[in-house]
PDB file of the backbone (N, CA, C, O) and the ligand in Angstrom, with CONECT records:
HET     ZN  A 101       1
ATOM      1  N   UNK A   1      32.920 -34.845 -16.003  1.00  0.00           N
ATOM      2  CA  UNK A   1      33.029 -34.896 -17.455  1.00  0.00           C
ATOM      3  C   UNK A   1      32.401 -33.638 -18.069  1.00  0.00           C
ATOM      4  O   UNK A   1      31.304 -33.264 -17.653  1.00  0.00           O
ATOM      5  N   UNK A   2      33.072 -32.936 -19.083  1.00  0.00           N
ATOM      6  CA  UNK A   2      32.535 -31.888 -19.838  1.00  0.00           C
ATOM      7  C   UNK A   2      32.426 -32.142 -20.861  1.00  0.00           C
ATOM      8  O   UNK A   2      33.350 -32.530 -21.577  1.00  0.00           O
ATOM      9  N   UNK A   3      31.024 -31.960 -21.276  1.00  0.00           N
ATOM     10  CA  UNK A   3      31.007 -31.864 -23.412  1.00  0.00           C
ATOM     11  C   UNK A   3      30.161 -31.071 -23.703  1.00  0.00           C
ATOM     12  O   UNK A   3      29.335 -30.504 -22.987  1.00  0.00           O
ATOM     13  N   UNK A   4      30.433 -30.981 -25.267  1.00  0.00           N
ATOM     14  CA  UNK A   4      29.862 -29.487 -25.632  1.00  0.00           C
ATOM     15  C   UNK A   4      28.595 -30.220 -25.663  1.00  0.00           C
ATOM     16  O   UNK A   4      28.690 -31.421 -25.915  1.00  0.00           O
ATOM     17  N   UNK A   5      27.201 -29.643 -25.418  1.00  0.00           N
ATOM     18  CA  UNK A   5      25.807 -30.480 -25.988  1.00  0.00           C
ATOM     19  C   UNK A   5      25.601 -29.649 -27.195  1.00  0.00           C
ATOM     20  O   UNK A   5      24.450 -29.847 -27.584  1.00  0.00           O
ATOM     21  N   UNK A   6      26.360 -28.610 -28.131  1.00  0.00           N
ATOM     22  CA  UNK A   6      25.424 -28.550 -28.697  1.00  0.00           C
ATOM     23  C   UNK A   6      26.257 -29.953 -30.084  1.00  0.00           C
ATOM     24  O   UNK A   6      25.949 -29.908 -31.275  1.00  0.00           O
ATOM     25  N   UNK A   7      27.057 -30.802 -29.623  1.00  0.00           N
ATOM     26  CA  UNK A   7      27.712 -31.542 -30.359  1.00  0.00           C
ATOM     27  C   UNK A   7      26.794 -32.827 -29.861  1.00  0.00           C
ATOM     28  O   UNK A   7      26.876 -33.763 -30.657  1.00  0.00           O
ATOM     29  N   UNK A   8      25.953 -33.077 -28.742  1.00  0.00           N
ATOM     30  CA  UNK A   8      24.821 -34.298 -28.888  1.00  0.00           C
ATOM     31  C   UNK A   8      23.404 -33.809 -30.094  1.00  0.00           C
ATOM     32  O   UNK A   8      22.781 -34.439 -30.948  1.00  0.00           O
ATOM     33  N   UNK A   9      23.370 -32.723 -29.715  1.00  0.00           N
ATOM     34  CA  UNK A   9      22.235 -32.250 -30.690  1.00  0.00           C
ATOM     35  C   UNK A   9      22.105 -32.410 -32.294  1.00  0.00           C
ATOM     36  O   UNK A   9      21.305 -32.937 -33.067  1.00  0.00           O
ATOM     37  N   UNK A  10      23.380 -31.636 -32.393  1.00  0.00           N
ATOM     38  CA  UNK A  10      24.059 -31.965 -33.968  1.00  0.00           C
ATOM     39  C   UNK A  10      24.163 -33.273 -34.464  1.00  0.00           C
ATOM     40  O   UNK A  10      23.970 -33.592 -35.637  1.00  0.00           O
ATOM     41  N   UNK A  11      24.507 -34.104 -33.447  1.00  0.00           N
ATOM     42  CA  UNK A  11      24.518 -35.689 -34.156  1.00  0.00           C
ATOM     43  C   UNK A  11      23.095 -35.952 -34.014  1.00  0.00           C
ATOM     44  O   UNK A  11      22.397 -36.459 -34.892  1.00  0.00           O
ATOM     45  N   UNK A  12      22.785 -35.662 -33.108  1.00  0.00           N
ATOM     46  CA  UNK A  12      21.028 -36.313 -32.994  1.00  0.00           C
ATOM     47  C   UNK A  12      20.455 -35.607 -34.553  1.00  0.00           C
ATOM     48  O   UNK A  12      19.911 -36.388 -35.334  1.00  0.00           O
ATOM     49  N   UNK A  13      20.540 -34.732 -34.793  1.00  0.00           N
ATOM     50  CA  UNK A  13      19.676 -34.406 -35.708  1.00  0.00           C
ATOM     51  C   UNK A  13      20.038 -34.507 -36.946  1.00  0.00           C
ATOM     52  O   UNK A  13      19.234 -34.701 -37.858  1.00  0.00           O
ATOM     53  N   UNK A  14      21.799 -34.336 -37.166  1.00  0.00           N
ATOM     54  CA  UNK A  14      21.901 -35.075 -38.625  1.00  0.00           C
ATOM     55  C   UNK A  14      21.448 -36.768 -38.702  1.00  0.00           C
ATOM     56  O   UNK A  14      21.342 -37.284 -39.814  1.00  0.00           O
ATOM     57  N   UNK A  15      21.181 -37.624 -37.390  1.00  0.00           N
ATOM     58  CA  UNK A  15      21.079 -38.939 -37.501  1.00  0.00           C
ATOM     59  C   UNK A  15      19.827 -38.967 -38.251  1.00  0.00           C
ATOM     60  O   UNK A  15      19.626 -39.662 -39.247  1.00  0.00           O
ATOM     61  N   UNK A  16      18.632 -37.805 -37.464  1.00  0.00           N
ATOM     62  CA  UNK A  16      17.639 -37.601 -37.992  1.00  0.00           C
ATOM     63  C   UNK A  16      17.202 -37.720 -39.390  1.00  0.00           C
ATOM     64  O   UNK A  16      16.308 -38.402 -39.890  1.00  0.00           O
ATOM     65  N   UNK A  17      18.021 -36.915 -39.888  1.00  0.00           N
ATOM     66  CA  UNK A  17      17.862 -36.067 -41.051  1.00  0.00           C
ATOM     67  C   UNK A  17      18.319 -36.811 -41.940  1.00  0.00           C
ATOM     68  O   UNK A  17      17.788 -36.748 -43.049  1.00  0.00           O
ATOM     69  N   UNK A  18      19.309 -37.629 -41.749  1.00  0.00           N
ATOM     70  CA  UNK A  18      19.929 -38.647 -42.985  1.00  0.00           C
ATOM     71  C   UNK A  18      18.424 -39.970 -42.986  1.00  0.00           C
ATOM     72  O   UNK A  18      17.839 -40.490 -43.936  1.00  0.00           O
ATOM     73  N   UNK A  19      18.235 -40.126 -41.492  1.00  0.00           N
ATOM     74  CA  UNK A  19      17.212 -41.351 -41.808  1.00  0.00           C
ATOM     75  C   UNK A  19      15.659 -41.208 -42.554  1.00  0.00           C
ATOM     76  O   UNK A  19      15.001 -42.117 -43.062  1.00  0.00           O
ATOM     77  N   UNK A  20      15.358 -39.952 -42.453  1.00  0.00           N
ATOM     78  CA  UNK A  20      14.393 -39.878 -42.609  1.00  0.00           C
ATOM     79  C   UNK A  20      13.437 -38.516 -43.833  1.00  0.00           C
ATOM     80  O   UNK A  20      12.265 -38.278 -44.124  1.00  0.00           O
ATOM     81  N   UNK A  21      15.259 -37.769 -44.328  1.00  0.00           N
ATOM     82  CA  UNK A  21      15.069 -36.860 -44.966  1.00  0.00           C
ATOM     83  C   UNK A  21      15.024 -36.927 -46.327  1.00  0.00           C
ATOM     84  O   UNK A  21      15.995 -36.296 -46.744  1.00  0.00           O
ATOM     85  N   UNK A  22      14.328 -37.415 -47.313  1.00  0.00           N
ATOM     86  CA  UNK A  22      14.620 -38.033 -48.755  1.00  0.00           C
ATOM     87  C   UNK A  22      15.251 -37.272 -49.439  1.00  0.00           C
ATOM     88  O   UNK A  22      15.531 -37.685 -50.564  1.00  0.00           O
ATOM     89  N   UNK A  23      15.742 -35.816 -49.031  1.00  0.00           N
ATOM     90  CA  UNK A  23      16.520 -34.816 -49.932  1.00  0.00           C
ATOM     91  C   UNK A  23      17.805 -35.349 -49.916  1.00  0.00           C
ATOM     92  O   UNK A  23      18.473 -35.179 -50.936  1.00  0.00           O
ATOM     93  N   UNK A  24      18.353 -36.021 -48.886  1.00  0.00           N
ATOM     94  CA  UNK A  24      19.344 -35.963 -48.711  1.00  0.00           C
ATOM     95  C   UNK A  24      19.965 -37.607 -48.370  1.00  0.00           C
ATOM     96  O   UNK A  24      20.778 -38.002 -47.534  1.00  0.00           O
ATOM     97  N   UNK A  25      19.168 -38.323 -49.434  1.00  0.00           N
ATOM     98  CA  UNK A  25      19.032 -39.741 -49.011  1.00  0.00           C
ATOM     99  C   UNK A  25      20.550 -40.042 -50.318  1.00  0.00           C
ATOM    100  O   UNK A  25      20.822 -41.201 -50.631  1.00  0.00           O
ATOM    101  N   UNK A  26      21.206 -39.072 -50.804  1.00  0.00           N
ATOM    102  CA  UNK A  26      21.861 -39.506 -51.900  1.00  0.00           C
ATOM    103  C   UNK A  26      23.130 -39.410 -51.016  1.00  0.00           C
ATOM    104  O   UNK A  26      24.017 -40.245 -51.197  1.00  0.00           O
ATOM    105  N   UNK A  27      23.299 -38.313 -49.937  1.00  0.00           N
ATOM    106  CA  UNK A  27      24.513 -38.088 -49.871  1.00  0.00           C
ATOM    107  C   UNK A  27      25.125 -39.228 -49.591  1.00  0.00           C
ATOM    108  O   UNK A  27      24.775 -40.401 -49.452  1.00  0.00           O
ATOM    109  N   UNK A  28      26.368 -38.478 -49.523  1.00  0.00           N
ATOM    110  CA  UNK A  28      27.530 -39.849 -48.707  1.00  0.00           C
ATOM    111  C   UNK A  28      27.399 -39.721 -46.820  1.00  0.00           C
ATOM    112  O   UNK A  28      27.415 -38.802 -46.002  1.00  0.00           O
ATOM    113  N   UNK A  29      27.301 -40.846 -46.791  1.00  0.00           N
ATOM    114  CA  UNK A  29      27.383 -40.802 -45.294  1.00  0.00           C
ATOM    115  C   UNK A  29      28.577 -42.097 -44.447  1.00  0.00           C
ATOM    116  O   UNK A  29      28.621 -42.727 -43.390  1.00  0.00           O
ATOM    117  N   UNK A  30      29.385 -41.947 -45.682  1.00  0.00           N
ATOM    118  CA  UNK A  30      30.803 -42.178 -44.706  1.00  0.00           C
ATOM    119  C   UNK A  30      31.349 -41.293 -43.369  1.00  0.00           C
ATOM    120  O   UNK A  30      31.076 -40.109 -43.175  1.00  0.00           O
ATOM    121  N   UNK A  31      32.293 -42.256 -42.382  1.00  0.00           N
ATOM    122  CA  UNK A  31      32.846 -41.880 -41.634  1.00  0.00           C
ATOM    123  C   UNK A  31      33.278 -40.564 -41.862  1.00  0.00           C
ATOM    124  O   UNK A  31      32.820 -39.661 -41.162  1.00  0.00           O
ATOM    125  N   UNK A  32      34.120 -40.325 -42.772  1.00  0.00           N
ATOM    126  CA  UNK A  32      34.414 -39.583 -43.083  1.00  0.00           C
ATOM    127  C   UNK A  32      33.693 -38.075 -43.654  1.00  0.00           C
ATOM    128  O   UNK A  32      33.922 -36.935 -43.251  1.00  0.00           O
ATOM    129  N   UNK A  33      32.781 -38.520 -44.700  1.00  0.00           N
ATOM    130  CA  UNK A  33      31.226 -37.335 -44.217  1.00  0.00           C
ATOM    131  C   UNK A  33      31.011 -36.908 -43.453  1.00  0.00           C
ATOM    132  O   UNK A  33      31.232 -35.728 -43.180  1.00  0.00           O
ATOM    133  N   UNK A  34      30.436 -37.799 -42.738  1.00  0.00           N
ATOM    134  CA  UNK A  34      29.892 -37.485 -41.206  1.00  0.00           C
ATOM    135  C   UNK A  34      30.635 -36.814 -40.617  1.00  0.00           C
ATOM    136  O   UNK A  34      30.160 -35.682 -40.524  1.00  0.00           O
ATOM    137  N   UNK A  35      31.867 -36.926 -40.010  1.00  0.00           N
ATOM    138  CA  UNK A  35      32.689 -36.288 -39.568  1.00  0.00           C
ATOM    139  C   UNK A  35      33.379 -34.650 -40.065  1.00  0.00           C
ATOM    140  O   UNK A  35      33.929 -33.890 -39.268  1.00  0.00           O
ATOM    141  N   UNK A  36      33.207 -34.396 -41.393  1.00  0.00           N
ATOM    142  CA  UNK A  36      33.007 -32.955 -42.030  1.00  0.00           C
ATOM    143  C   UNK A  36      31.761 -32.559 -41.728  1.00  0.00           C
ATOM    144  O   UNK A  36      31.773 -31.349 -41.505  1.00  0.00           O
ATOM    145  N   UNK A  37      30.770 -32.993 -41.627  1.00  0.00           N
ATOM    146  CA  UNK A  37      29.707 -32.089 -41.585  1.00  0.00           C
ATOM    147  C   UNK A  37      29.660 -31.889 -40.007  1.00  0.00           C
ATOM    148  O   UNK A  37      29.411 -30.852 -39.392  1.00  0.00           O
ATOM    149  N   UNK A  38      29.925 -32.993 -39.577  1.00  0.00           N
ATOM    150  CA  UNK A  38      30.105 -32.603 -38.192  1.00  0.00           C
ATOM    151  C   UNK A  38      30.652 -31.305 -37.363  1.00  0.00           C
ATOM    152  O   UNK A  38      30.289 -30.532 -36.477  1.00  0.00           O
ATOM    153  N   UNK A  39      31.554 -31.519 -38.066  1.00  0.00           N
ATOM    154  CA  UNK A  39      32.930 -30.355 -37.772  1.00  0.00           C
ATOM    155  C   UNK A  39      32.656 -29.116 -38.786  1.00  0.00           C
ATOM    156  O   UNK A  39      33.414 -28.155 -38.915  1.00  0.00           O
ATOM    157  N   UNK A  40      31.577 -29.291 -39.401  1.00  0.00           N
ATOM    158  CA  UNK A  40      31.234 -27.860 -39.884  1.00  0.00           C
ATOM    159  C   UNK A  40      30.423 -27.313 -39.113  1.00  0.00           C
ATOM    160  O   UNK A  40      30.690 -26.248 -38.556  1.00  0.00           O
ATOM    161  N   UNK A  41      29.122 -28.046 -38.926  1.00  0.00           N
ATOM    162  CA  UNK A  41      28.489 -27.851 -38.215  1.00  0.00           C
ATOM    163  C   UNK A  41      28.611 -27.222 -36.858  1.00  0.00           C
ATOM    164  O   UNK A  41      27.902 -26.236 -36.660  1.00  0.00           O
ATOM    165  N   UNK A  42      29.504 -27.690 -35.761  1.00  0.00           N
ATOM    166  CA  UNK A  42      29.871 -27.490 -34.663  1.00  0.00           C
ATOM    167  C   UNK A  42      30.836 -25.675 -34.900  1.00  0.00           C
ATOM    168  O   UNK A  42      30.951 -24.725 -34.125  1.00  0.00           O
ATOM    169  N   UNK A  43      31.260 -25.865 -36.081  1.00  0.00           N
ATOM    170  CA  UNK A  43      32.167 -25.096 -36.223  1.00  0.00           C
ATOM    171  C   UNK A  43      31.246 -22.989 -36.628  1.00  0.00           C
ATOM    172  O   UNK A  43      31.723 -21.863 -36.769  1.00  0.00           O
ATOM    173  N   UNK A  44      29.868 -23.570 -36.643  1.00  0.00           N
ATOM    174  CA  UNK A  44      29.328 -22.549 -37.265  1.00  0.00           C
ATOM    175  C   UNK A  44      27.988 -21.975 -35.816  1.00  0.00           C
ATOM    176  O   UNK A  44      27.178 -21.048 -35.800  1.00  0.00           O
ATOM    177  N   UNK A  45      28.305 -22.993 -34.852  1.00  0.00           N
ATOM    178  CA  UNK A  45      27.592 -22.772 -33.257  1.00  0.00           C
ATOM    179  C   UNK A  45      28.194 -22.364 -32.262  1.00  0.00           C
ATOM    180  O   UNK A  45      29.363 -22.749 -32.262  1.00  0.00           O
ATOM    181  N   UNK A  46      27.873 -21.645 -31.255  1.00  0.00           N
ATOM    182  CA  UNK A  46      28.091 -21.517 -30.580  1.00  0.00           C
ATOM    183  C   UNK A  46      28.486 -22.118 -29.184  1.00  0.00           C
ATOM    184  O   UNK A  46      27.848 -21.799 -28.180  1.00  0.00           O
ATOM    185  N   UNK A  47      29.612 -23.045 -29.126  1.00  0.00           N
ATOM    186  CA  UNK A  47      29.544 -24.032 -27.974  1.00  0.00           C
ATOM    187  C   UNK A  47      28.934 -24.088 -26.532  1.00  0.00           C
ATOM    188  O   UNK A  47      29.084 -22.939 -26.115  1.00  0.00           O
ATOM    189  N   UNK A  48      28.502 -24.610 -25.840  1.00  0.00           N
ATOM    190  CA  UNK A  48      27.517 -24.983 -24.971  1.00  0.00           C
ATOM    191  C   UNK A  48      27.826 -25.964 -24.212  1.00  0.00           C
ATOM    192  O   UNK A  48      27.395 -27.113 -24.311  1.00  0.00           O
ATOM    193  N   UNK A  49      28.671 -25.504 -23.334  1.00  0.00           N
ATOM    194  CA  UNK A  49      29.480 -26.559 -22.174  1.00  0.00           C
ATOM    195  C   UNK A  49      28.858 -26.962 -21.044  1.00  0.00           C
ATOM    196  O   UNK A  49      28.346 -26.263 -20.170  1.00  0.00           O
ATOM    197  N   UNK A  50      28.955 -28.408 -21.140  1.00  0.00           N
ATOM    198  CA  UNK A  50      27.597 -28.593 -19.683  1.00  0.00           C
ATOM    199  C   UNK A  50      28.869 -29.375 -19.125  1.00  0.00           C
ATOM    200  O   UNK A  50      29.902 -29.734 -19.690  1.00  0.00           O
ATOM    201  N   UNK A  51      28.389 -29.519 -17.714  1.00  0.00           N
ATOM    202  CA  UNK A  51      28.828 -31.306 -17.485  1.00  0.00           C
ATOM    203  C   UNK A  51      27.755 -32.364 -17.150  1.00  0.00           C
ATOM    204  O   UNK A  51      26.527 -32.352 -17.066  1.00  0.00           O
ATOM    205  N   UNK A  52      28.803 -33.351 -16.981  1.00  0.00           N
ATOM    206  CA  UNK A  52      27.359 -34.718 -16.589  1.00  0.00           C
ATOM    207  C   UNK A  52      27.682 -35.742 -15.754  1.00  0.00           C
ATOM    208  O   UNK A  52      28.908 -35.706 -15.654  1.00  0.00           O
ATOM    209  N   UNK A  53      27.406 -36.310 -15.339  1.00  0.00           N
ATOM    210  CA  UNK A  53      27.584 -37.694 -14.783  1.00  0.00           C
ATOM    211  C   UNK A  53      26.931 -38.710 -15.278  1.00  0.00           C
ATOM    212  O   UNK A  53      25.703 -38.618 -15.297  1.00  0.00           O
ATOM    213  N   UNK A  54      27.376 -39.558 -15.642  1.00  0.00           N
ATOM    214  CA  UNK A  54      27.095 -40.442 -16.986  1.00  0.00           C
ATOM    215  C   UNK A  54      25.162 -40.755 -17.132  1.00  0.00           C
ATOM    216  O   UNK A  54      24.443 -41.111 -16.198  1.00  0.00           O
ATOM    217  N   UNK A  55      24.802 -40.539 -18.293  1.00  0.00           N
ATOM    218  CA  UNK A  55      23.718 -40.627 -18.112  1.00  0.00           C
ATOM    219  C   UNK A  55      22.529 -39.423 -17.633  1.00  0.00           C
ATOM    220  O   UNK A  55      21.365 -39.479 -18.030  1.00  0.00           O
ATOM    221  N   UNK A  56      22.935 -38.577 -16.915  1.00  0.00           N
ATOM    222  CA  UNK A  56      21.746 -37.989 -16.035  1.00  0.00           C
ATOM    223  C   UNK A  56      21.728 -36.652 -16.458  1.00  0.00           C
ATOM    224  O   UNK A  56      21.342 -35.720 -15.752  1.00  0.00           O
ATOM    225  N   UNK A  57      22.265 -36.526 -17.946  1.00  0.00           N
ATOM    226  CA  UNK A  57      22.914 -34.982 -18.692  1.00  0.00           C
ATOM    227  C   UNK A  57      21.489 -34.910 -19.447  1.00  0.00           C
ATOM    228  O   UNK A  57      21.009 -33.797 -19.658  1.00  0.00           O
ATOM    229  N   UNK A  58      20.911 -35.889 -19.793  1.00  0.00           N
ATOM    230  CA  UNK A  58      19.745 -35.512 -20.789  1.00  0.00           C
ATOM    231  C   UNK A  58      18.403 -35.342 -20.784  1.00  0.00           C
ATOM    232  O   UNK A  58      17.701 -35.075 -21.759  1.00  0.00           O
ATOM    233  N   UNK A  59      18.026 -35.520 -19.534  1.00  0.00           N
ATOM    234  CA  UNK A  59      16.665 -35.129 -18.700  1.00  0.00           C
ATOM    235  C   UNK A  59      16.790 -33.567 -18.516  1.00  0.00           C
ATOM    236  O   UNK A  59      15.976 -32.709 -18.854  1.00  0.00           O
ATOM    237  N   UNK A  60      18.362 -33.367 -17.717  1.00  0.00           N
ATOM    238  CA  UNK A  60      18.262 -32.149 -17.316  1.00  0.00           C
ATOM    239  C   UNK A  60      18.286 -31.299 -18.244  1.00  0.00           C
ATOM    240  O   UNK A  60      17.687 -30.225 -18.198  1.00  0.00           O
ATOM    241  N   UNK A  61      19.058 -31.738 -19.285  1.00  0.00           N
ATOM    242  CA  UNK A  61      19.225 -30.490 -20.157  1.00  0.00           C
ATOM    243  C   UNK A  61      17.947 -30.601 -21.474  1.00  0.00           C
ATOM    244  O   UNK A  61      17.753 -29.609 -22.177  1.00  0.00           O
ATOM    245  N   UNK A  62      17.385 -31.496 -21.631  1.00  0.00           N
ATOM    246  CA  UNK A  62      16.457 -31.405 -22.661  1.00  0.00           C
ATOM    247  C   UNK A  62      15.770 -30.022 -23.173  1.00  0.00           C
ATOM    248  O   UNK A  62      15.597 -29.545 -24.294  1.00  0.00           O
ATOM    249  N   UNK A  63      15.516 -29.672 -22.105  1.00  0.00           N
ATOM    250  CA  UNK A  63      14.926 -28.515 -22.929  1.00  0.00           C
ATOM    251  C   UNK A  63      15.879 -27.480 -23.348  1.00  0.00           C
ATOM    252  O   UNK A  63      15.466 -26.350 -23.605  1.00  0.00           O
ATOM    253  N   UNK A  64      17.052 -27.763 -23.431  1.00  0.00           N
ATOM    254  CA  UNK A  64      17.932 -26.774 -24.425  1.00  0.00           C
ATOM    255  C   UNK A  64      17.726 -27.091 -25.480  1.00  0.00           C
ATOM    256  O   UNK A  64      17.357 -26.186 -26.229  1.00  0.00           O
ATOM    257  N   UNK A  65      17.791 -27.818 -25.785  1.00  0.00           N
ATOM    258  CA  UNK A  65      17.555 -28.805 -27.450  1.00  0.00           C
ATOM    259  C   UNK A  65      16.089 -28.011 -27.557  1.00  0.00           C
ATOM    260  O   UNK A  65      16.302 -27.776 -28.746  1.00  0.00           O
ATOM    261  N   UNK A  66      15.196 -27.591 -27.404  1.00  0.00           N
ATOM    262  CA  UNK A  66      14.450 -26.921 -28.042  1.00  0.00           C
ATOM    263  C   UNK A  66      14.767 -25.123 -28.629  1.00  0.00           C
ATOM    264  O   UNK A  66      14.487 -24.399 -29.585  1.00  0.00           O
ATOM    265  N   UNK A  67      15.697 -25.060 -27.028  1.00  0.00           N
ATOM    266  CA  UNK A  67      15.904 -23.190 -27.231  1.00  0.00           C
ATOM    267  C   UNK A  67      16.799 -23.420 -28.440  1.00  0.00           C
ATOM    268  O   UNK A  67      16.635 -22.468 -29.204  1.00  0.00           O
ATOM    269  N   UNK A  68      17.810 -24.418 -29.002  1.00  0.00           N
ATOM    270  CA  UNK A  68      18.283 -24.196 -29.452  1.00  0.00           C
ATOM    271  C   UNK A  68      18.261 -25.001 -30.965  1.00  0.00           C
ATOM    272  O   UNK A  68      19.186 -25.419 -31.662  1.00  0.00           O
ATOM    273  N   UNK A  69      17.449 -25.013 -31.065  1.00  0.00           N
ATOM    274  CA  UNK A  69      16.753 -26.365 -32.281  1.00  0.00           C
ATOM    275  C   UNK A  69      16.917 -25.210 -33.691  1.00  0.00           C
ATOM    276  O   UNK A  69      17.283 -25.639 -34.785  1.00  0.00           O
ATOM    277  N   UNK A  70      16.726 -24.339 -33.562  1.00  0.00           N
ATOM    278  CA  UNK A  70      16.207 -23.312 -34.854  1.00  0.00           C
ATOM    279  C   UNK A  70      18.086 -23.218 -35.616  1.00  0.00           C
ATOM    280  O   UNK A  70      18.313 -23.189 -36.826  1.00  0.00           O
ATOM    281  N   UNK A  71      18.993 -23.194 -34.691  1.00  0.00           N
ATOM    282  CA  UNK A  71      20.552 -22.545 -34.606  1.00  0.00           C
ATOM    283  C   UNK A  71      20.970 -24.216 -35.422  1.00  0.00           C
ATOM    284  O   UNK A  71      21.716 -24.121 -36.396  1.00  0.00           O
ATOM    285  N   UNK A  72      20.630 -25.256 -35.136  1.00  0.00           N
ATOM    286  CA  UNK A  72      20.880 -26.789 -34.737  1.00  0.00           C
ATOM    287  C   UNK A  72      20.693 -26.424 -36.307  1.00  0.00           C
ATOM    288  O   UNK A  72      21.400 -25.673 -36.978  1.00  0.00           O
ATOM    289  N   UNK A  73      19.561 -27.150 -36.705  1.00  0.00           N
ATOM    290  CA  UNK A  73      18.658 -26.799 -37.926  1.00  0.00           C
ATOM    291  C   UNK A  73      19.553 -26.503 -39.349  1.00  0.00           C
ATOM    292  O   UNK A  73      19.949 -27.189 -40.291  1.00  0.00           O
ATOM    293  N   UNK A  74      19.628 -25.158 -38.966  1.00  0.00           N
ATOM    294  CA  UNK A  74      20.304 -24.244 -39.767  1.00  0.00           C
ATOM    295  C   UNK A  74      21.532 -24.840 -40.035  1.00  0.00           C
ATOM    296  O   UNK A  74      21.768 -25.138 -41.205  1.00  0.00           O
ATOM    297  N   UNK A  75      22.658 -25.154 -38.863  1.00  0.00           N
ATOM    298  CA  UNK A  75      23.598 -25.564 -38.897  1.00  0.00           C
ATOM    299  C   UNK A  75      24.342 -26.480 -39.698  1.00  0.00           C
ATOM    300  O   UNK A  75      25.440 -26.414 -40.250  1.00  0.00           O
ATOM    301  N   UNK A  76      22.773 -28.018 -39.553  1.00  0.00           N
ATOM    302  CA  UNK A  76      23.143 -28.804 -39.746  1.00  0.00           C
ATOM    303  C   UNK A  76      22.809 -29.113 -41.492  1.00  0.00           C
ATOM    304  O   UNK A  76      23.325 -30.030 -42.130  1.00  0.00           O
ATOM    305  N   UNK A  77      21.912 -28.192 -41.994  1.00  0.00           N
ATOM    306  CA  UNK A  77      21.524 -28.460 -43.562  1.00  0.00           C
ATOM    307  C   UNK A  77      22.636 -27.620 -43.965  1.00  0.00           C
ATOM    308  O   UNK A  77      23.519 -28.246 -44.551  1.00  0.00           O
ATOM    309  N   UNK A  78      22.823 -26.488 -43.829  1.00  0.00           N
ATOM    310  CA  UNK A  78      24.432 -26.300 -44.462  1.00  0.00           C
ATOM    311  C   UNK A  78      25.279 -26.962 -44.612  1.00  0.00           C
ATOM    312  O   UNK A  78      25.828 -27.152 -45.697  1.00  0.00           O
ATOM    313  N   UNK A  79      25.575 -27.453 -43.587  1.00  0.00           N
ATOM    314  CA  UNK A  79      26.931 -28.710 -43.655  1.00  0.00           C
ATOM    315  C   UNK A  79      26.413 -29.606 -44.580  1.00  0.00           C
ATOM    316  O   UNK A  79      26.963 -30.060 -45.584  1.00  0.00           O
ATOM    317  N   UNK A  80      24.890 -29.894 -43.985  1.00  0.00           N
ATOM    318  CA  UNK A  80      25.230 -31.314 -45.530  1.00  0.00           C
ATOM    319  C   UNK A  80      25.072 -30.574 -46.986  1.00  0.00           C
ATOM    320  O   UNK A  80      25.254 -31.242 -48.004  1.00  0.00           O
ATOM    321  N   UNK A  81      24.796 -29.449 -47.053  1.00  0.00           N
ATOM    322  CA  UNK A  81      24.808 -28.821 -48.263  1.00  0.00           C
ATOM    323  C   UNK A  81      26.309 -28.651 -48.712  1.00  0.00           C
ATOM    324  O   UNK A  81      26.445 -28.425 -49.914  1.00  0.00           O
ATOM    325  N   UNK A  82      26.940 -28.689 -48.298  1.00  0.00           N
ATOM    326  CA  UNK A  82      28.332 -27.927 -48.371  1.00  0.00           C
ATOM    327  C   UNK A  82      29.424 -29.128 -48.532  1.00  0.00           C
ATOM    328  O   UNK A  82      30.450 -29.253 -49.201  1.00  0.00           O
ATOM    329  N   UNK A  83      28.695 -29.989 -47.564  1.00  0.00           N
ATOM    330  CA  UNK A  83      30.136 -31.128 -47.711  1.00  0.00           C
ATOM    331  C   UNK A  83      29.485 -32.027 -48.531  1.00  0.00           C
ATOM    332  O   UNK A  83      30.229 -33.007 -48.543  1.00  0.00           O
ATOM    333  N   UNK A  84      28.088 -32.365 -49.540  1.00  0.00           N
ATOM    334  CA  UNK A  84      27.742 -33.164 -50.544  1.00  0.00           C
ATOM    335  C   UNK A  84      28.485 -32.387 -51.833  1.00  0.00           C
ATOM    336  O   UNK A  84      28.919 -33.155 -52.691  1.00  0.00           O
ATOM    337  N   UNK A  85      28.699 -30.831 -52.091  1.00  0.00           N
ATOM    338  CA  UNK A  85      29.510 -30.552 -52.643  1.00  0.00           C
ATOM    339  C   UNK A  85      31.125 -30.657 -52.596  1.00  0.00           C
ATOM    340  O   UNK A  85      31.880 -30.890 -53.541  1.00  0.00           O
ATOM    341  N   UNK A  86      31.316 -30.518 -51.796  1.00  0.00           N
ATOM    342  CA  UNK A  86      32.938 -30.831 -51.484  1.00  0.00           C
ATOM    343  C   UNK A  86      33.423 -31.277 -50.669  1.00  0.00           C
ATOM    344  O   UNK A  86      33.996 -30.925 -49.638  1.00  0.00           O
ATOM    345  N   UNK A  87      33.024 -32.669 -51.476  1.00  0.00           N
ATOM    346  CA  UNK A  87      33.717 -34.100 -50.385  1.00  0.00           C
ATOM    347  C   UNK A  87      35.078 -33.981 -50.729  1.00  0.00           C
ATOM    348  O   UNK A  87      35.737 -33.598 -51.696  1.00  0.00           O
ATOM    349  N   UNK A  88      35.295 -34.499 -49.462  1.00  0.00           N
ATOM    350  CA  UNK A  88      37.030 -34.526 -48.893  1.00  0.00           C
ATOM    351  C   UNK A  88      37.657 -35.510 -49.595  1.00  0.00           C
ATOM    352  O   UNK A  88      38.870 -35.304 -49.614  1.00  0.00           O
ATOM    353  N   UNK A  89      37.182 -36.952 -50.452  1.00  0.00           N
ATOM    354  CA  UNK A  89      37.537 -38.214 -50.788  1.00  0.00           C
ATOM    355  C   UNK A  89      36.724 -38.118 -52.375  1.00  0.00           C
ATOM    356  O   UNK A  89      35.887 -37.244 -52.597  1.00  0.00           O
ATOM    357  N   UNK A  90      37.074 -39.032 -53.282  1.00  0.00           N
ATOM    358  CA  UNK A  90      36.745 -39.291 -54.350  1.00  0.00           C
ATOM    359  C   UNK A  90      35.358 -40.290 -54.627  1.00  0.00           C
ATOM    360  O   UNK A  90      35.012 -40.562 -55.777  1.00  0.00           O
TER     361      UNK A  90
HETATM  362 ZN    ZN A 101      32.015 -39.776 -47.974  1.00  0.00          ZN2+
END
């Protein structure tokens, strides 16, 4: 199996960031949100192709999620900056 990790990171940290970030406790966090910021997000990184065998991908790779936390970060407050302005839906 191949997936990009830096697309586990990105969800990990917008999950973060919506639960626990009060700036951003207004946005929308429909399916549909989520899924734009997602895809902005991803869209503004550099992909990062691992593989795995179910389960045993996140020990090994953990410490990428730090080298790459600063890129993550960045990534991911744009997107919600960007798609709380221009939501896709009414
Ligand atoms: Zn929405």
């Amino acid at each position: 199996m191949v997936l990009n990790y830096m697309e586990v990171c990105v969800k990990d940290y917008l999950e973060k960031t919506l639960n626990s970030d009060k700036n951003y406790a207004n946005i929308c966090t429909c399916p549909q949100c989520l899924d734009d910021i997602m895809a902005k997000s991803l869209n503004s990184l550099k992909p990062y192709y691992i593989t795995s065998k179910k389960g045993e991908v996140f020990a090994e790779y953990s410490s990428l999620e730090k080298q790459h936390n600063a890129e993550v970060i960045t990534a991911v407050i744009n997107a919600l900056e960007f798609v709380s302005k221009h939501k896709n839906h009414n």
